[in-house]
DSSP file (Angstrom, degrees, kcal/mol; ACC not computed):
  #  RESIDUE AA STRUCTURE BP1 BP2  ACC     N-H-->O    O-->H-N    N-H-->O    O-->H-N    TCO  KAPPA ALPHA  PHI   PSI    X-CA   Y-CA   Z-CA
    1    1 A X              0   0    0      0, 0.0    77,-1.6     0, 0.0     2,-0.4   0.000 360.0 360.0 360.0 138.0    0.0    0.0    0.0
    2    2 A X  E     -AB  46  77A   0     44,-2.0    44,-1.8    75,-0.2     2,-0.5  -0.996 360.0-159.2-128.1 130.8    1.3    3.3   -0.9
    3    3 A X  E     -AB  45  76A   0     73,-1.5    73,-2.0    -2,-0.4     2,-0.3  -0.955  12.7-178.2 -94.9 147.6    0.5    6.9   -0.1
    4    4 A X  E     -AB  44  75A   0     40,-2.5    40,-1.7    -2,-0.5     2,-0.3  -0.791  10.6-168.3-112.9 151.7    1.6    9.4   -2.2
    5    5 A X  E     +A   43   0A   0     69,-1.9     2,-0.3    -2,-0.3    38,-0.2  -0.844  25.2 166.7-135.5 107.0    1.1   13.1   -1.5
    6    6 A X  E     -A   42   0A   0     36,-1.3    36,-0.7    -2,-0.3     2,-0.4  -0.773  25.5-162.9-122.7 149.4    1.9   15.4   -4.8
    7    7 A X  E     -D   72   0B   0     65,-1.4    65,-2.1    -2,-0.3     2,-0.4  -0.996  16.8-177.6-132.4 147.7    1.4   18.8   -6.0
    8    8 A X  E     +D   71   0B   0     -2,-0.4     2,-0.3    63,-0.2    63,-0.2  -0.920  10.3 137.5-154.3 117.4    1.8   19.7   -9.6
    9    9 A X  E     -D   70   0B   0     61,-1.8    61,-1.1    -2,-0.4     8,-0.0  -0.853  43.3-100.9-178.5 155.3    1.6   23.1  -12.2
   10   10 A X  E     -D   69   0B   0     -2,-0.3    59,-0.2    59,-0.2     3,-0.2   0.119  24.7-163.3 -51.8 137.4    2.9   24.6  -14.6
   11   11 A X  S    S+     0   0    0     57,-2.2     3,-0.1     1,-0.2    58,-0.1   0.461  78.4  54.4 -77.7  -6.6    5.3   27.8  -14.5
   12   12 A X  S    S+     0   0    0     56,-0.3    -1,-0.2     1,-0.1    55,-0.1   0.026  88.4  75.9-125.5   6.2    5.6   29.4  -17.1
   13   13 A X  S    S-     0   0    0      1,-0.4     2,-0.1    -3,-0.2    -1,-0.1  -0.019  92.0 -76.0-141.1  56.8    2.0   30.2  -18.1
   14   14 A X        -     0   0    0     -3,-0.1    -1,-0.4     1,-0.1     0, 0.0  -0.295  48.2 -63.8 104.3 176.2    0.7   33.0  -16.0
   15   15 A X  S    S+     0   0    0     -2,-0.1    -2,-0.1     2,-0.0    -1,-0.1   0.983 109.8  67.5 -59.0 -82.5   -0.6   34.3  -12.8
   16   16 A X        +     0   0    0      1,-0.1     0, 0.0     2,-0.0     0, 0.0  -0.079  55.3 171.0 -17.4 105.2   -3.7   32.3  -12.7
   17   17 A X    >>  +     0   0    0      3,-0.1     4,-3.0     2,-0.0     3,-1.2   0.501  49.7  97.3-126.3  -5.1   -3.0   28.2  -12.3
   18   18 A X  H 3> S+     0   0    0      1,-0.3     4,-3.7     2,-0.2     5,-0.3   0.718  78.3  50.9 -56.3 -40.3   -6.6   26.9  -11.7
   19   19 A X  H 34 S+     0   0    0      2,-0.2    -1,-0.3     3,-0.1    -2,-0.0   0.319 117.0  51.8 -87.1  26.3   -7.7   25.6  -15.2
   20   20 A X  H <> S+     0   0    0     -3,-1.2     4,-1.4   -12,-0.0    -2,-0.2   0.490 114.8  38.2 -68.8 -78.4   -4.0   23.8  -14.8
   21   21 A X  H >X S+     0   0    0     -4,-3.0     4,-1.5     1,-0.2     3,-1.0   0.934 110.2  60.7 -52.2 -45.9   -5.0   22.5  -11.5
   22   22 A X  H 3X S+     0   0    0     -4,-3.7     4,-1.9     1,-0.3     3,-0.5   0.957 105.6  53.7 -47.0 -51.4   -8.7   21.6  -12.6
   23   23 A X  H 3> S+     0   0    0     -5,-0.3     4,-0.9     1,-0.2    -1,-0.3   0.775 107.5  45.7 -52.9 -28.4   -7.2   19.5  -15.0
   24   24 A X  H <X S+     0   0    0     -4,-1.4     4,-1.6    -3,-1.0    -1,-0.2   0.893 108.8  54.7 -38.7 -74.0   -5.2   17.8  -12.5
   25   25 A X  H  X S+     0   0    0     -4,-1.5     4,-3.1    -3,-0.5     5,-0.5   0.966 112.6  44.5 -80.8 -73.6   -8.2   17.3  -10.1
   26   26 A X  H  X S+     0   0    0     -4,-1.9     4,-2.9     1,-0.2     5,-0.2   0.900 105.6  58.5 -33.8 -52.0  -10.5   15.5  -13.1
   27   27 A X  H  X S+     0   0    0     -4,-0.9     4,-0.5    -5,-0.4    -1,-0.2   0.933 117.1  38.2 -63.4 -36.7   -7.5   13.1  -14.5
   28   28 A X  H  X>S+     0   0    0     -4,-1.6     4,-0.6    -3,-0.2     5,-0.6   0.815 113.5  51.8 -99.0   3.2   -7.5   11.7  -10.5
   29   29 A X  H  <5S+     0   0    0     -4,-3.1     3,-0.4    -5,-0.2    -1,-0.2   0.834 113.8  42.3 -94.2 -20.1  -11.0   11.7   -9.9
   30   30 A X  H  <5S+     0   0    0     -4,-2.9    -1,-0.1    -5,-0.5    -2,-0.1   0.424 102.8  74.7 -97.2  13.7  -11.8    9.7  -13.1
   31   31 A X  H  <5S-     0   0    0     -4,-0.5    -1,-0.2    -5,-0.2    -2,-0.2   0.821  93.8-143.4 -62.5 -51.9   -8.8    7.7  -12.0
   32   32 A X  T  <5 +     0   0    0     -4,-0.6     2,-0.5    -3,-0.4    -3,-0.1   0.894  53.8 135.3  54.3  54.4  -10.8    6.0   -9.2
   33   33 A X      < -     0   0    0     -5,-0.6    -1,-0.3    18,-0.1    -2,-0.1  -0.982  65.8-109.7 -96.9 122.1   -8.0    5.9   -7.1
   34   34 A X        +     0   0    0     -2,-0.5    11,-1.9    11,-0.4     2,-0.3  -0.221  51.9 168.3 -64.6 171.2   -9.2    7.0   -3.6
   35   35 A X  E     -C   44   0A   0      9,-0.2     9,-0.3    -3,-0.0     2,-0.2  -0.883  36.7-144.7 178.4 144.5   -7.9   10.4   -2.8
   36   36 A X  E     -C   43   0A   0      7,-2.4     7,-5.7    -2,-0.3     2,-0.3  -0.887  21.7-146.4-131.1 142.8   -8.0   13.8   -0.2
   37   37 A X  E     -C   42   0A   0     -2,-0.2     2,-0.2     5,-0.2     5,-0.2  -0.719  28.2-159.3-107.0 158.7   -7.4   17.3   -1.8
   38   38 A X  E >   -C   41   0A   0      3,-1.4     3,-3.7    -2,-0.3    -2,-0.0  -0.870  39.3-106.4-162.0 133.9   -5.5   19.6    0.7
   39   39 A X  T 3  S+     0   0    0      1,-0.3     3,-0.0    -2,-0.2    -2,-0.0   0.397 124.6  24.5  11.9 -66.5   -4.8   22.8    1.4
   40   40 A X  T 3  S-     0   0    0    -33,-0.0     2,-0.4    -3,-0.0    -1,-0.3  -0.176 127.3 -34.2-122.7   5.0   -1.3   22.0    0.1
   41   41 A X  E <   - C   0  38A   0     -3,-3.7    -3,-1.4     2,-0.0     2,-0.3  -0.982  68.9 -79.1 153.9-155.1   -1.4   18.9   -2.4
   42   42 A X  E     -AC   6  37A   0    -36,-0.7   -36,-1.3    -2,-0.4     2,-0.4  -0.985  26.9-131.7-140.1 143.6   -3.2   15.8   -2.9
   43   43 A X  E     -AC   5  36A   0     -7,-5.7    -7,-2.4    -2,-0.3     2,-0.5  -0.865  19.2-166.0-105.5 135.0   -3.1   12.0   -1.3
   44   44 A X  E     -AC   4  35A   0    -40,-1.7   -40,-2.5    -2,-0.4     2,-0.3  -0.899   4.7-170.8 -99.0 124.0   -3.1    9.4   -3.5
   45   45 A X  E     +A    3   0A   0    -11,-1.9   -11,-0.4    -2,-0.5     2,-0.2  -0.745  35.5  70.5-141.8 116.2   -3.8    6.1   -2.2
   46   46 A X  E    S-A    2   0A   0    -44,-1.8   -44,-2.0     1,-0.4    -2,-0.1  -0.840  82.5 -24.0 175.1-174.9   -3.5    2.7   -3.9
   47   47 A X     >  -     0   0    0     -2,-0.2     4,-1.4   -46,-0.2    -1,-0.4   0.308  64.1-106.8 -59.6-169.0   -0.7    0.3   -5.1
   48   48 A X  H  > S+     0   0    0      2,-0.2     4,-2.6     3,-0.1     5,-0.3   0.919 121.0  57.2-102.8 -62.5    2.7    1.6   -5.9
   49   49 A X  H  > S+     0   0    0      1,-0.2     4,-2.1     2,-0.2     5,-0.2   0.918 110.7  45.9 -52.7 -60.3    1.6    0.9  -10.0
   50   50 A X  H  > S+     0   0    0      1,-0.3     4,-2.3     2,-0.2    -1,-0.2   0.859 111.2  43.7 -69.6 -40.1   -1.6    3.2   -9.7
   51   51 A X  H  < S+     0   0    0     -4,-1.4    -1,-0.3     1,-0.2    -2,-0.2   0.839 109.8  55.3 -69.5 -22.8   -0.7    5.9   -8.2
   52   52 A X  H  X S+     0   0    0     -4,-2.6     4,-0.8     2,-0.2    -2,-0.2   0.630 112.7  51.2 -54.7 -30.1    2.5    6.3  -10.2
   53   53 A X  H  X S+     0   0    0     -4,-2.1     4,-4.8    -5,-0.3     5,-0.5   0.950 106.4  48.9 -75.0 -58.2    0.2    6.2  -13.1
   54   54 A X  H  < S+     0   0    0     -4,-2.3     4,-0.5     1,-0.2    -1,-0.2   0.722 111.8  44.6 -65.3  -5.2   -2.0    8.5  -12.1
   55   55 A X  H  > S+     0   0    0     -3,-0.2     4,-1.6     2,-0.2    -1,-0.2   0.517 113.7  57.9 -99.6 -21.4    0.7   11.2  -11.2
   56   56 A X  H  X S+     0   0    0     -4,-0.8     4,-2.0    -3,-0.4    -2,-0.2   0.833 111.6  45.2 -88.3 -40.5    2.4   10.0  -15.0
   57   57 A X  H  X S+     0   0    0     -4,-4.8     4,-1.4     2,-0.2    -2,-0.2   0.787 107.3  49.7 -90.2  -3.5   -0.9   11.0  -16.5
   58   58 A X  H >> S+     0   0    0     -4,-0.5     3,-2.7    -5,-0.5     4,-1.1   0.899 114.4  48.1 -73.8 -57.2   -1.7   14.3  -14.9
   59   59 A X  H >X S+     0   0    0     -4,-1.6     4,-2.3     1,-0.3     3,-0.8   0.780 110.3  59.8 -53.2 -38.6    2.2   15.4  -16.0
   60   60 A X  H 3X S+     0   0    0     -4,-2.0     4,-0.9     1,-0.2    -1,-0.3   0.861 102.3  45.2 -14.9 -69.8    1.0   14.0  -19.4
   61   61 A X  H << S+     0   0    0     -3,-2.7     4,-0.3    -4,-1.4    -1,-0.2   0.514 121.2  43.0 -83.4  -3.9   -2.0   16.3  -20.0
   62   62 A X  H XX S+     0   0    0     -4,-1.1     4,-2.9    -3,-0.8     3,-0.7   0.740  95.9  64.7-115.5  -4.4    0.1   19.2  -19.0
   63   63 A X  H 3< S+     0   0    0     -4,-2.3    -2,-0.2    -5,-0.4    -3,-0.1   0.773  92.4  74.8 -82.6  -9.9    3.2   18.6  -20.6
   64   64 A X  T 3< S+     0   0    0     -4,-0.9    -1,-0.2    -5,-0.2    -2,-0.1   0.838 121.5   5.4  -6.7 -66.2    0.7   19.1  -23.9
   65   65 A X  T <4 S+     0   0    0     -3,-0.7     2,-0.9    -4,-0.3    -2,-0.1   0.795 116.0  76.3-111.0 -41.1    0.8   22.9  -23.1
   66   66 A X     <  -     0   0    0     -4,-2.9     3,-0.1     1,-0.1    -1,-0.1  -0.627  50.8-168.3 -97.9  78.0    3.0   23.8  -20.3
   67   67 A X  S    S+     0   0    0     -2,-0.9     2,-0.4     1,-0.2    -1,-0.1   0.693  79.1  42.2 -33.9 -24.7    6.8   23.8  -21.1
   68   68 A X        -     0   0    0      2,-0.0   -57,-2.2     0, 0.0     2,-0.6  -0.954  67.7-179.5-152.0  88.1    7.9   24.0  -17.6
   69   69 A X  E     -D   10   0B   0     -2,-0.4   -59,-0.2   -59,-0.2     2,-0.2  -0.848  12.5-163.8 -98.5 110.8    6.3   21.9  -14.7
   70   70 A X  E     +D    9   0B   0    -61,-1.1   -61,-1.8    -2,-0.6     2,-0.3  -0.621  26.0 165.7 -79.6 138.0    7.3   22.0  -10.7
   71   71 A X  E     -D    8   0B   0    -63,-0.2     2,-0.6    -2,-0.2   -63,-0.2  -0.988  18.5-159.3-141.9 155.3    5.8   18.7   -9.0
   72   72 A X  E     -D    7   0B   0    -65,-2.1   -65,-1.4    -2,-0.3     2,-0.2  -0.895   4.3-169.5-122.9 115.1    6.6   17.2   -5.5
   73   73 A X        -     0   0    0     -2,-0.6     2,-0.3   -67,-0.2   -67,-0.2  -0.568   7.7-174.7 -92.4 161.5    6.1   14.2   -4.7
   74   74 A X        -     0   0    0    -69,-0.2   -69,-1.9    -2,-0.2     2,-0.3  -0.825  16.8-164.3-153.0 119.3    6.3   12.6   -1.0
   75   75 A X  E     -B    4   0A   0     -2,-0.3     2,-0.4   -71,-0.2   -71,-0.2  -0.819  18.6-170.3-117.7 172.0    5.8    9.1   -0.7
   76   76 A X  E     -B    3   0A   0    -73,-2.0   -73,-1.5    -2,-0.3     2,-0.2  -0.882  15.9-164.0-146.0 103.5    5.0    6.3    2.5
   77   77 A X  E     -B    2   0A   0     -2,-0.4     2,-0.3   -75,-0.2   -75,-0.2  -0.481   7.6-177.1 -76.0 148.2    5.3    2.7    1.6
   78   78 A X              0   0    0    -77,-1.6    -2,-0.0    -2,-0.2    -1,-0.0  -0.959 360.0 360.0-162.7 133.3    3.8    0.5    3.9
   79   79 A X              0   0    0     -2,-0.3   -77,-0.1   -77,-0.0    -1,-0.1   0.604 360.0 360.0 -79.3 360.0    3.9   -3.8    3.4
């Protein structure tokens, strides 16, 4: 079981980062991977394979538009 806790957007493309993030927010909620939004990032929670996936398709749909992406990841493996 893994949780992952990431944040992710773009840098380069303005003040404004919310139709960044919205996009974000859709790709894991139609993920079905359970998950808590916070203040400060999002938890991801699921195998090691799924969440990695989902964190490989949000960078996906932004690397589309967005030359320049910060993300952080922090993860807590647990057997």
């Amino acid at each position: 079981m893994v949780l992952l806790e990431f944040s992710m957007f773009p840098t380069t493309v303005g003040e404004s980062k919310s139709a960044y993030v919205a996009r974000i927010i859709d790709i894991i909620d139609r993920s079905g991977v359970t998950y808590q939004l916070t203040p400060m990032g999002t938890i991801l929670e699921g195998e090691w394979s799924e969440v990695m996936g989902v964190v490989t398709a949000c960078f996906e749909a932004l690397k589309a538009d967005c030359p320049r992406i910060s993300t952080q990841l922090k993860v807590d493996y647990r057997a």
